[in-house]
KENUKE-687778 format. One record per residue (C-alpha): z, x, y; residue number from 1. Coordinates in Angstrom, 1 decimal. Each point is the difference from the previous one (the first is absolute). Layout:
{w Z; u X; v Y; num NUM}
...
# end
This chain:
{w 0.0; u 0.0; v 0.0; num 1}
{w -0.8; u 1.4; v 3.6; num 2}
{w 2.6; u 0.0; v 2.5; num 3}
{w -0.3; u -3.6; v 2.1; num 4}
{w 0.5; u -0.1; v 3.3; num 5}
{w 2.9; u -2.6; v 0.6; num 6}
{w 0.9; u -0.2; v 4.0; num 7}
{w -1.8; u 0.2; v 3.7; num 8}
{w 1.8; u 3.3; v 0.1; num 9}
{w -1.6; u 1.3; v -2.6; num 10}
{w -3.6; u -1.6; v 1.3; num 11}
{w 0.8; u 2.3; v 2.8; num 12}
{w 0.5; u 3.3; v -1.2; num 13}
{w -1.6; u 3.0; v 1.1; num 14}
{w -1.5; u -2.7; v 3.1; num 15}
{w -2.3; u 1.8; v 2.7; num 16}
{w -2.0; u -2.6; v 2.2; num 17}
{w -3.7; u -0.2; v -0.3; num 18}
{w -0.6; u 0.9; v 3.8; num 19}
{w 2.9; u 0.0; v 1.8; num 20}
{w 2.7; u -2.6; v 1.7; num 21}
{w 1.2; u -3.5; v 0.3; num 22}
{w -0.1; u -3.0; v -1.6; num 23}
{w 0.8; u 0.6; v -4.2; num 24}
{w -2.2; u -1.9; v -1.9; num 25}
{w -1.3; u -0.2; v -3.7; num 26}
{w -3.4; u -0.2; v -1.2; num 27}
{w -0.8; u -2.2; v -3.3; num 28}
{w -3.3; u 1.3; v -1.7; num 29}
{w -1.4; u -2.5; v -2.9; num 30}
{w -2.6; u 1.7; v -2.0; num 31}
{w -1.4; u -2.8; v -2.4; num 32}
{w -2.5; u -0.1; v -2.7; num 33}
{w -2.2; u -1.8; v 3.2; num 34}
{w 1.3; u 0.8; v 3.2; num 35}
{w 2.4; u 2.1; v 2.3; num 36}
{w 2.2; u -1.7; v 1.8; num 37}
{w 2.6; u 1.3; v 2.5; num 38}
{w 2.4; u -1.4; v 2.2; num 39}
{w 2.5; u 2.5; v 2.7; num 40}
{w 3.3; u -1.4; v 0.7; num 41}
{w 2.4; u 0.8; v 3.0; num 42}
{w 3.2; u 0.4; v -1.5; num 43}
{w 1.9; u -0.7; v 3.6; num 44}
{w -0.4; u -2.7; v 0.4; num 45}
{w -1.5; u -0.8; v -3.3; num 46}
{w -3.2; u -1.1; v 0.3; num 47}
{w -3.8; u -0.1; v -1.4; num 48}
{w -2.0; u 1.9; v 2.6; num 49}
{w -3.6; u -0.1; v -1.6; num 50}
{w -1.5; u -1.2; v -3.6; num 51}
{w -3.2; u 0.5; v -1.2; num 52}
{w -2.4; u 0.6; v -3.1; num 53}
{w -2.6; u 2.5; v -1.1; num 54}
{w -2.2; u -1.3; v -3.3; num 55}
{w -0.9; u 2.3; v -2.7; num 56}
{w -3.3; u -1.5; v -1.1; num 57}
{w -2.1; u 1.9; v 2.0; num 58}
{w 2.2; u 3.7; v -0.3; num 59}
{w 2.4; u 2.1; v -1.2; num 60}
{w 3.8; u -0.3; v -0.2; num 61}
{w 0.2; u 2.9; v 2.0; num 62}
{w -2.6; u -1.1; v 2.5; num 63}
{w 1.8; u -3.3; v 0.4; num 64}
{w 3.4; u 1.4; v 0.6; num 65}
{w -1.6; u 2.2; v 2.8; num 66}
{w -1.6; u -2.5; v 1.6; num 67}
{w 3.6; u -1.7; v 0.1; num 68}
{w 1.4; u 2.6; v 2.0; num 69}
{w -3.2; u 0.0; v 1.9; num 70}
{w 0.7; u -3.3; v 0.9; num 71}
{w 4.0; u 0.4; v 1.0; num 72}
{w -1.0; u 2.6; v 2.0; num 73}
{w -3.0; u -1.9; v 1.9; num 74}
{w 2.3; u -2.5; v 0.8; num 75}
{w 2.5; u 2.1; v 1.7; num 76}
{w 2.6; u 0.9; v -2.7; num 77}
{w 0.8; u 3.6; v -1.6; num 78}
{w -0.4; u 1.5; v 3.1; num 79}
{w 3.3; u 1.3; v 1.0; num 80}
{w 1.7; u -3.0; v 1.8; num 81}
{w 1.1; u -1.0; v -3.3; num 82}
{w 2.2; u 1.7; v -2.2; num 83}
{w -0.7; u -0.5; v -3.5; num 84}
{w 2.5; u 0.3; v -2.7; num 85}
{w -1.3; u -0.9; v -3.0; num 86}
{w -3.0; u -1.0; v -1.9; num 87}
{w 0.5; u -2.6; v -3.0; num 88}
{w -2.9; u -0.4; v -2.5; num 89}
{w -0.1; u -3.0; v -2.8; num 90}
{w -0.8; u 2.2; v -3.1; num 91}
{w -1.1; u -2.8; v -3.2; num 92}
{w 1.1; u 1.9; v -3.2; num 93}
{w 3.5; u 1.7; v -0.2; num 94}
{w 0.0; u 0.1; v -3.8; num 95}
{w 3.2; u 1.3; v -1.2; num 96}
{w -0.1; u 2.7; v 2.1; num 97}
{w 1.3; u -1.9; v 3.4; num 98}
{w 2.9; u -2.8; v 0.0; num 99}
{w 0.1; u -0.1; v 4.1; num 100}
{w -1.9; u 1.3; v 3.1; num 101}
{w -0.1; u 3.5; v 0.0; num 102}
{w -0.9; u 3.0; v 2.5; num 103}
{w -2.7; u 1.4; v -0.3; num 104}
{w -0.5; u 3.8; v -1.2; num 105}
{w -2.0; u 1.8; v -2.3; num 106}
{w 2.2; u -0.9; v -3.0; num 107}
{w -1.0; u -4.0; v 0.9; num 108}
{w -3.2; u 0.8; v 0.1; num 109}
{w -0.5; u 1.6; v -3.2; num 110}
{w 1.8; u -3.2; v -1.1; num 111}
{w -2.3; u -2.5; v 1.1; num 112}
{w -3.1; u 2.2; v -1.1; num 113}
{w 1.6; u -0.6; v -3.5; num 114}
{w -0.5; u -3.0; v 0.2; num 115}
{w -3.6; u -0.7; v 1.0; num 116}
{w -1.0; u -1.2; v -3.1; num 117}
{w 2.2; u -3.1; v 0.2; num 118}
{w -1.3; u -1.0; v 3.7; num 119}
{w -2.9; u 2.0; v 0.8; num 120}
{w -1.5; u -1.5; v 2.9; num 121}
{w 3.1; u -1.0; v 1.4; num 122}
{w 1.8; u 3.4; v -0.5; num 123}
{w -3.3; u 2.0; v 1.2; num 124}
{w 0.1; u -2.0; v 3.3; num 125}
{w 4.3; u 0.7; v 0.8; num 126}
{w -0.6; u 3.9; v -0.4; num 127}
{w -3.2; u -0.2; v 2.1; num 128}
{w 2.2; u -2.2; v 3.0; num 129}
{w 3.2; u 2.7; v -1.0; num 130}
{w -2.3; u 3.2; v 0.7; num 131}
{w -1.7; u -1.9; v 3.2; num 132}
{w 3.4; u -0.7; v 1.1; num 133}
{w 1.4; u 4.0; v -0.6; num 134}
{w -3.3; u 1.2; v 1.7; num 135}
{w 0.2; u -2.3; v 2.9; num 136}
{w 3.7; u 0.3; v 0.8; num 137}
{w 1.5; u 3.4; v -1.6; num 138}
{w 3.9; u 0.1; v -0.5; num 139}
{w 0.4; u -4.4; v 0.2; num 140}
{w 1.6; u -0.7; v -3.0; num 141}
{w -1.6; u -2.3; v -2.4; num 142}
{w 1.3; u -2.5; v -2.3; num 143}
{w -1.8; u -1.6; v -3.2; num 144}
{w 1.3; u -3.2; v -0.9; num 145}
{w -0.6; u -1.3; v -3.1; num 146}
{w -1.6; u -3.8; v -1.2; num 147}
{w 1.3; u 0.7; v -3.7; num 148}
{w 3.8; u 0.6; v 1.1; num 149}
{w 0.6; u -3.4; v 0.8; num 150}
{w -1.0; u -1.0; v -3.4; num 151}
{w 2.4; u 2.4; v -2.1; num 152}
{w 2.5; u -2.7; v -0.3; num 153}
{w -2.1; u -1.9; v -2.5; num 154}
{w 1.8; u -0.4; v -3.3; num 155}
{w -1.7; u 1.4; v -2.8; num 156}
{w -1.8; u -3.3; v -1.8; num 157}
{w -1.9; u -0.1; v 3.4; num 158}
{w -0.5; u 4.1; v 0.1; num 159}
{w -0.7; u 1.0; v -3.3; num 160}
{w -3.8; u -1.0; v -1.9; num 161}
{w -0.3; u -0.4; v -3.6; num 162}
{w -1.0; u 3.5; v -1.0; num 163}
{w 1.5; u 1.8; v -2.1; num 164}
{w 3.1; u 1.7; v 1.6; num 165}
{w -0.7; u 3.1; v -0.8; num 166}
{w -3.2; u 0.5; v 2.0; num 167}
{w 0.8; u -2.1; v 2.4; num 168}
{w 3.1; u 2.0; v 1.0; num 169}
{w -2.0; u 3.3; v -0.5; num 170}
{w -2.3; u -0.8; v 2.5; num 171}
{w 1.9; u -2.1; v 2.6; num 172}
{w -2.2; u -3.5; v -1.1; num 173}
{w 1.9; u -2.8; v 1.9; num 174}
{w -0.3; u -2.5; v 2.4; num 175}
{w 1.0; u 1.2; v 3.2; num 176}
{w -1.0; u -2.6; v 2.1; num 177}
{w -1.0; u 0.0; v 3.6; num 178}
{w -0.3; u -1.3; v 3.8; num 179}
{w 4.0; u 0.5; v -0.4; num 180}
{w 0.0; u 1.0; v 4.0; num 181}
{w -2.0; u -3.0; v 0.8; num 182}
{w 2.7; u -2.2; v -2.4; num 183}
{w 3.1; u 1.9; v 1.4; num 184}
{w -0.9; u -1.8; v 3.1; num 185}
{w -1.3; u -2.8; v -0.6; num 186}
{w 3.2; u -0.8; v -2.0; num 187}
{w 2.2; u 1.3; v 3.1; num 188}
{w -2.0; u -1.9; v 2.1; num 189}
{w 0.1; u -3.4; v -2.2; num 190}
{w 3.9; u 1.0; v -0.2; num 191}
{w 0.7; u 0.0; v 3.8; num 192}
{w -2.4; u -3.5; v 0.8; num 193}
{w 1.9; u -1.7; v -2.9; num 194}
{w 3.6; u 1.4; v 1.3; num 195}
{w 0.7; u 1.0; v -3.0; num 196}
{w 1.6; u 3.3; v -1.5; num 197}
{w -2.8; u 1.9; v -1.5; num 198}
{w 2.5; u 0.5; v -3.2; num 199}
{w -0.6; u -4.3; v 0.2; num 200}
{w -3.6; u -0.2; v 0.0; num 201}
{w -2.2; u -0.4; v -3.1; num 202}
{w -4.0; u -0.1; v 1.0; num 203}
{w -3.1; u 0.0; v -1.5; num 204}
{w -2.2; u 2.2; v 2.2; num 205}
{w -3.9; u 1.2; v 0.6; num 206}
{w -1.8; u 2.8; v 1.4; num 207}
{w -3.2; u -1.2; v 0.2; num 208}
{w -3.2; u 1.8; v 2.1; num 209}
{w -2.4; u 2.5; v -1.8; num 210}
{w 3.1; u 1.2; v -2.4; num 211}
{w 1.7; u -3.0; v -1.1; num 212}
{w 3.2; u -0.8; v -2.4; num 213}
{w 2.7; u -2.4; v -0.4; num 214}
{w 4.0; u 1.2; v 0.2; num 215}
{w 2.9; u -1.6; v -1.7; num 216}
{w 3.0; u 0.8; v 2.0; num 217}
{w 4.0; u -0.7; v -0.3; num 218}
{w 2.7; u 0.7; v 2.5; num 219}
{w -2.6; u 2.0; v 1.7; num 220}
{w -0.8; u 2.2; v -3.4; num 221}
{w -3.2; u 0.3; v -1.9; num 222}
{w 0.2; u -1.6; v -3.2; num 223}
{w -3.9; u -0.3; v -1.2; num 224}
{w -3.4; u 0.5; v 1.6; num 225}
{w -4.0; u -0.6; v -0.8; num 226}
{w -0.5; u 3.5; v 0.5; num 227}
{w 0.4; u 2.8; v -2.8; num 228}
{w -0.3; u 3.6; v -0.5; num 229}
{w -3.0; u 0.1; v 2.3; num 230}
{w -0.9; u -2.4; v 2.9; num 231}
{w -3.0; u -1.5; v -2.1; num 232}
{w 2.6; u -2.7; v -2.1; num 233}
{w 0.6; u -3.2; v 0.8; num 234}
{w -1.9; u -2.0; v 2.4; num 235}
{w -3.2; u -0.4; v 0.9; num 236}
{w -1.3; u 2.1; v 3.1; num 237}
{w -2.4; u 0.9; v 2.5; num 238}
{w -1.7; u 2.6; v -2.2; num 239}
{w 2.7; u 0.8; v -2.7; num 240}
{w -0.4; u -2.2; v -3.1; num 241}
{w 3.7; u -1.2; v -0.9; num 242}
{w 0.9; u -0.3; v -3.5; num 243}
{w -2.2; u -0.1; v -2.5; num 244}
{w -0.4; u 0.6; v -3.5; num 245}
{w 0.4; u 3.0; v -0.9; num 246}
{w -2.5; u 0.5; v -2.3; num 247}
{w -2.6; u -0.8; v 3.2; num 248}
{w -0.2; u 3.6; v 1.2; num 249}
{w 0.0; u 1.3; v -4.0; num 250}
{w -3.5; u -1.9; v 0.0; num 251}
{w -1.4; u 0.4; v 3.2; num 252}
{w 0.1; u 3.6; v -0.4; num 253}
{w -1.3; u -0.2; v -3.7; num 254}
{w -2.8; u -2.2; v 0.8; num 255}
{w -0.7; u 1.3; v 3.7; num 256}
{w 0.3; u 3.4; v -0.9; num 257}
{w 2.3; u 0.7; v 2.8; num 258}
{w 2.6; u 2.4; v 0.0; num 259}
{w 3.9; u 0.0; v 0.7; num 260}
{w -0.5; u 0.7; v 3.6; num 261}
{w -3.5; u -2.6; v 0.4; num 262}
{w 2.2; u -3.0; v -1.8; num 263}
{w 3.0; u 0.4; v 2.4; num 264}
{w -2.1; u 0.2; v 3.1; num 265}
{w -1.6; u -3.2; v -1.3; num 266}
{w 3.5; u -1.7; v -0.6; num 267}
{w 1.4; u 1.0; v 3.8; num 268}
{w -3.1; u 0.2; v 1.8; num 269}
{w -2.7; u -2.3; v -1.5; num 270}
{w 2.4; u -2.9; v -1.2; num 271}
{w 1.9; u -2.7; v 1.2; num 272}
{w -1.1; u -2.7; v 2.7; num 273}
{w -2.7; u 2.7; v 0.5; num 274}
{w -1.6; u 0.4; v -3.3; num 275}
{w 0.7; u -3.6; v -0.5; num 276}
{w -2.3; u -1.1; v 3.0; num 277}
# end
């Protein structure tokens, strides 16, 4: 297990600003399987500043996280009247590696590379928005926060598949589950407009957009999800197929001749409400 990161002290260590003075604020990056999307906060008082979005269609992870600091920066932020004290990053896949947000070094990293094969674009577009971010604003600290953490409370009939325990333990096959930053607020959120203790509040909840699952939380915990080791279970979505048998991708690659690499690319990038249309 890598070291978590726990408090806002912690998100600060080692804290230079990006250009110079005043007003602390925090910058969110969200590097999708589609799209980059970043909002900066002012942390006094707190408050969103500017929000926006860069699609990945058309380019590169990499490309679309520059063109998000391109775009804070056309619009007046980064640029030394602000001082900026963090930079947070929604990472998808934390594996077993990451049970909470943790700063970011070269030991985190190495981490997440691991685990590329469980979340590959995903995963590929969070280092591209971390190395962006180191480039673009050298000694900020920042933070990757992890969908799958939320999900680690799920007892083990909801976790575990029925393989046999052997390989699946050898090789880390579970469901993981994930949107768990999206459901941690959501539920929050439901908790406060209800008036009701989180530890009170029992919900059935749903990401839905170009990724999509369903959540089943208690007292604020997750106890199942749609999504599994991977974020291609579960629901049908914009051009991921869902669940389906799995013999389907035994076949299409026998009778397609595709290989490993061709039949996954079909499954996350060819299928869905895409594929279907």
């Amino acid at each position: 297990m890598l070291p978590r990161l726990t408090t806002t002290a912690a998100l600060a260590r080692g804290y230079k600003p990006c250009m110079g003075a005043a007003s602390p604020t925090i910058l969110v990056l969200n590097a999708g399987s589609s799209s980059v999307k970043y909002e900066l906060f002012s942390m006094d008082p707190e408050r969103s500043l500017v929000a926006g979005e860069v699609e990945t269609r058309s380019t590169t992870p990499r490309e679309a996280a520059e063109r998000a600091f391109a775009a804070l920066r056309a619009e007046g932020h980064l640029d030394g009247r602000e001082s900026l004290v963090a930079i947070g990053h929604r990472v998808v896949h934390g594996g077993d590696l990451f049970d909470g947000p943790a700063l970011v070094d070269e030991a985190v990293l190495e981490g997440i590379r691991s685990l590329m094969p469980l979340a590959p674009l995903h995963l590929d577009a969070a280092l591209a928005g971390v190395a962006v971010a180191r480039d673009a604003c050298p000694g900020v600290p920042n933070v990757a926060v992890f969908d799958t953490s939320f999900h680690r409370t799920m007892p083990a009939h909801a976790r575990e598949y029925a393989l046999p325990r052997a390989l699946a333990r050898e090789h880390a096959i579970r469901r993981y589950g994930f949107h768990g930053t999206s459901y941690a607020y959501v539920a929050s959120r439901a908790a406060a407009m209800l008036d009701r203790p989180l530890e009170e509040v029992d919900l059935i909840a749903l990401h839905l957009g170009n990724g999509a699952s369903a959540a089943a939380i208690r007292g604020g915990k997750s106890v199942d999800t749609s999504m599994g080791m991977t974020p291609l279970e579960g629901l049908v979505m914009g051009t991921r197929c869902g669940d389906v048998d799995p013999a389907v991708p035994l076949l299409i690659g026998e009778r397609a001749g595709m290989d490993a690499s061709e039949v996954h690319r079909a499954l996350t990038r060819e299928s869905g409400l895409v594929g279907m249309c």
